[in-house]
Residue, then its C-alpha position, 0 to 999 in steps of 0.5 A: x927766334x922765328x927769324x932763326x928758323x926762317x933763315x934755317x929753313x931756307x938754307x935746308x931748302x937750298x942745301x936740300x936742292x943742291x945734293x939733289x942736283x949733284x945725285x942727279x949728276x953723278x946718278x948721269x953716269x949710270x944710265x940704269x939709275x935714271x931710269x928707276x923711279x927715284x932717277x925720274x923724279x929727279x930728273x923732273x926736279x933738277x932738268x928744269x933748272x938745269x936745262x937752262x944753263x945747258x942751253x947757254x953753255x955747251x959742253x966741252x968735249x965729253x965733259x958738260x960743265x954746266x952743272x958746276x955753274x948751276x950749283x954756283x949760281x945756286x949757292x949765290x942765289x941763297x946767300x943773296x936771299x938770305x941777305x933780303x931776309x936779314x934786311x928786311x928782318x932788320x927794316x922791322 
């Protein structure tokens, strides 16, 4: 039963992460909106990972696909990690 919850709240951490990365995302196009207290604490949470993949992939003219890869990469990582705890919740 505890390993249910565990794999819940892992998942609710991801998704969480993931619809902050994309309010962060569109809240880009309202300069206005980065710029209230809620645009920057996101953006103290999601540039940093961002910013990573912007530093390997550039934009293609006007459009800056690397938060299309992030959010990709993002949902890989929770299926890799959910697969580590469902292999160890088996080893036990």
């Amino acid at each position: 039963m505890a390993f249910l919850s565990i794999l819940n709240i892992i998942s609710m951490a991801f998704s969480i992460y993931s619809f902050m990365l994309i309010i962060y995302i569109l809240m880009s196009w309202v300069p206005a909106a980065q710029e209230s207290s809620f645009g920057r604490l996101l953006g103290k949470l999601c540039e940093p990972y961002l910013g990573f993949f912007r530093k390997f992939i550039p934009p293609i003219g006007m459009i800056d696909i690397s938060p299309i890869v992030a959010i990709f990469l993002l949902n890989f990582i929770e299926r890799g990690v959910r697969i580590v705890v469902l292999n160890l919740y088996n080893m036990f």
